[in-house]
C-alpha positions as CSV (number, residue, x, y, z in Angstrom):
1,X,104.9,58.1,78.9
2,X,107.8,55.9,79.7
3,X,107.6,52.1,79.6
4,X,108.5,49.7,82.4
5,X,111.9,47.9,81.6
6,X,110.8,44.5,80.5
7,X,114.3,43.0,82.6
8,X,113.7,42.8,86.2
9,X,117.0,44.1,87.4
10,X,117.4,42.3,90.7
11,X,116.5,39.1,89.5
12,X,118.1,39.0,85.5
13,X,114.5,38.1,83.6
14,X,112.3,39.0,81.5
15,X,109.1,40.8,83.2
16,X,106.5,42.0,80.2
17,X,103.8,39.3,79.4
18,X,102.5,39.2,76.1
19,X,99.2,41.2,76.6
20,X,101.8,43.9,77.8
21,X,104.2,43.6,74.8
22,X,100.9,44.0,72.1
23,X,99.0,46.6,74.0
24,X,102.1,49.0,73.1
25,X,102.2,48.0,69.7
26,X,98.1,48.8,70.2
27,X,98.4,52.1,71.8
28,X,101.0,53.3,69.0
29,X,98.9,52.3,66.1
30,X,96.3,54.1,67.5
31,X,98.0,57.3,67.6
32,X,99.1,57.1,64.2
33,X,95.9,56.5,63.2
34,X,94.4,59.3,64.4
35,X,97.4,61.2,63.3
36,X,96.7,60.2,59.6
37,X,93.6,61.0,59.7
38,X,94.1,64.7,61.4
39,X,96.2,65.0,58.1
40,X,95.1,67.0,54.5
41,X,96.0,66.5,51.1
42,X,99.5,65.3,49.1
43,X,101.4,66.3,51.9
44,X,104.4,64.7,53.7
45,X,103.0,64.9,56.4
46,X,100.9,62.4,55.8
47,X,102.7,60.3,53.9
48,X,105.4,60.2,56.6
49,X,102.4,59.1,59.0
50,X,101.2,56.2,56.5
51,X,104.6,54.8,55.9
52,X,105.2,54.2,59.4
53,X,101.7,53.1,60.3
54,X,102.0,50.7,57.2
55,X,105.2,49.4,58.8
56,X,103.6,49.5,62.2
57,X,100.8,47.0,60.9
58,X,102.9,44.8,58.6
59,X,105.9,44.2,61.6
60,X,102.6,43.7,64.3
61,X,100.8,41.9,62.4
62,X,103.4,39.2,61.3
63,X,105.3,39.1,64.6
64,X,101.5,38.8,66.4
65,X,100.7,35.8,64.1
66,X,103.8,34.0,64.6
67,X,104.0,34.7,68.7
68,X,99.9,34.9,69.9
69,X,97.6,33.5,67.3
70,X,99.7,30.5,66.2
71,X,100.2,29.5,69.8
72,X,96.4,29.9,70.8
73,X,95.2,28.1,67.6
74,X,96.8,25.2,69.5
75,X,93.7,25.3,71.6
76,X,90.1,24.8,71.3
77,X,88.5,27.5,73.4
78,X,90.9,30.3,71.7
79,X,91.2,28.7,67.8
80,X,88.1,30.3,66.3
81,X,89.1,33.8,68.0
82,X,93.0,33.7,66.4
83,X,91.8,32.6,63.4
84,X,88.9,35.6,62.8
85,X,92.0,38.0,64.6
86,X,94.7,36.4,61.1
87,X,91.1,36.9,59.0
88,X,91.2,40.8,60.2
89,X,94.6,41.5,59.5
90,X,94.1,40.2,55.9
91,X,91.0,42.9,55.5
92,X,93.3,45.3,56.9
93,X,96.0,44.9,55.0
94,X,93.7,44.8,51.6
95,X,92.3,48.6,53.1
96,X,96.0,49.6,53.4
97,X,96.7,48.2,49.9
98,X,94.0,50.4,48.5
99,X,95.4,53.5,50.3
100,X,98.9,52.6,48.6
101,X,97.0,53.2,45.2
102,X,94.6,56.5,46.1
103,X,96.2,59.3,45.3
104,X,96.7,61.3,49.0
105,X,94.8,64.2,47.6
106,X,91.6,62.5,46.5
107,X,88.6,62.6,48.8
108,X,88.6,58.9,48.4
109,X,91.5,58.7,50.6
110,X,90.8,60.3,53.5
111,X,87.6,58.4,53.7
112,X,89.4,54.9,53.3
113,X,91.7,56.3,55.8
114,X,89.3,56.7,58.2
115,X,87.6,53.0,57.7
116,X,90.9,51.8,57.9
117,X,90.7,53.6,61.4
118,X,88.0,51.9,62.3
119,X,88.7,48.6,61.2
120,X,92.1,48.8,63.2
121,X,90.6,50.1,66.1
122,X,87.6,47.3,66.2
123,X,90.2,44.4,65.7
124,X,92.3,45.8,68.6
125,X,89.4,46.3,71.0
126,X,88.0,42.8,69.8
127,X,91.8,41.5,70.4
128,X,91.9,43.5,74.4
129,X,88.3,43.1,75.6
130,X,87.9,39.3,74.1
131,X,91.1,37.1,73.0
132,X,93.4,38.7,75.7
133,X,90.9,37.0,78.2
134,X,90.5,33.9,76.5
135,X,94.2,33.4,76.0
136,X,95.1,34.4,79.6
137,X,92.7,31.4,80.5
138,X,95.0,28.9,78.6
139,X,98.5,29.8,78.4
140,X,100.5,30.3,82.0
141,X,102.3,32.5,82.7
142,X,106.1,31.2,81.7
143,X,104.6,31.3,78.3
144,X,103.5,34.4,78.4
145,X,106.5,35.8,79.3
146,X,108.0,34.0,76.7
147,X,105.8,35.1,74.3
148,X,106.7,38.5,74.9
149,X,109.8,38.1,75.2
150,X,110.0,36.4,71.1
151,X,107.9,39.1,70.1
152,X,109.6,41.8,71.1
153,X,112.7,40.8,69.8
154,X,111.3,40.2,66.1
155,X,109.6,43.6,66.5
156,X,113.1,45.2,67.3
157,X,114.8,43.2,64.7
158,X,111.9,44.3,62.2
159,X,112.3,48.3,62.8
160,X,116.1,48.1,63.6
């Protein structure tokens, strides 16, 4: 699948809104979740999988904070939603912490994989189906383009 260019060519500016920006950060976690946990044993396989999902949800995560949930906790209708959304990336980074210590052959870690799974995969279908609404409701669209625009460029900076 190929991406739209976030520059509109004829006119010199930034195109991608925010929602557009985190739904491919989204979509990629969730094929390396579902990667991961397609994987067996003490392989490198999947420890090439967890490293990058790991780095996946630490640069998302931070770069999300800082460029969507700050912003909306500026408002009252979206402040309880962005802060349960930070609240959810701390369980998820505790369930990714306990991974780091498993050992990839035990049982144990296929298992906390796959709750990992569905912890990520509940927080970003919460995010889509209920904050994306609620925050298109209170920022416009200048800042949403914005928004993108800062978050994308951390995320490149982060992986590049």
């Amino acid at each position: 699948m190929t991406l739209p260019c976030a520059i509109d060519q004829k006119r010199g500016r930034y195109v991608k809104n925010i929602f557009e920006a985190l739904r491919e950060s989204h979509d990629k976690q969730r094929r390396l979740l579902d990667a991961l946990t397609d994987t067996h044993g003490d392989s490198d396989t999947r420890d090439g999988i967890f490293v990058a999902l790991k780095a996946e949800l630490a640069h998302h995560a931070a770069a999300e904070e800082r460029y969507f949930y700050v912003p909306l906790m500026e408002y009252d209708m979206t402040q309880e939603k962005a802060r349960h959304s930070v609240a959810e990336h701390h369980e998820i980074d505790e369930l990714v912490e306990s991974l780091e210590t498993t050992d990839y052959s035990s049982p144990a870690w296929l298992s906390d994989a796959k709750k990992l799974r569905e912890l990520v995969t509940h927080h970003l279908e919460e995010e889509e189906q209920e904050v994306f609404q609620q925050a298109g409701r209170v920022l416009g669209e200048e800042d949403k383009t914005e928004l993108a625009k800062s978050y994308d460029a951390f995320m490149a900076e982060m992986t590049g």
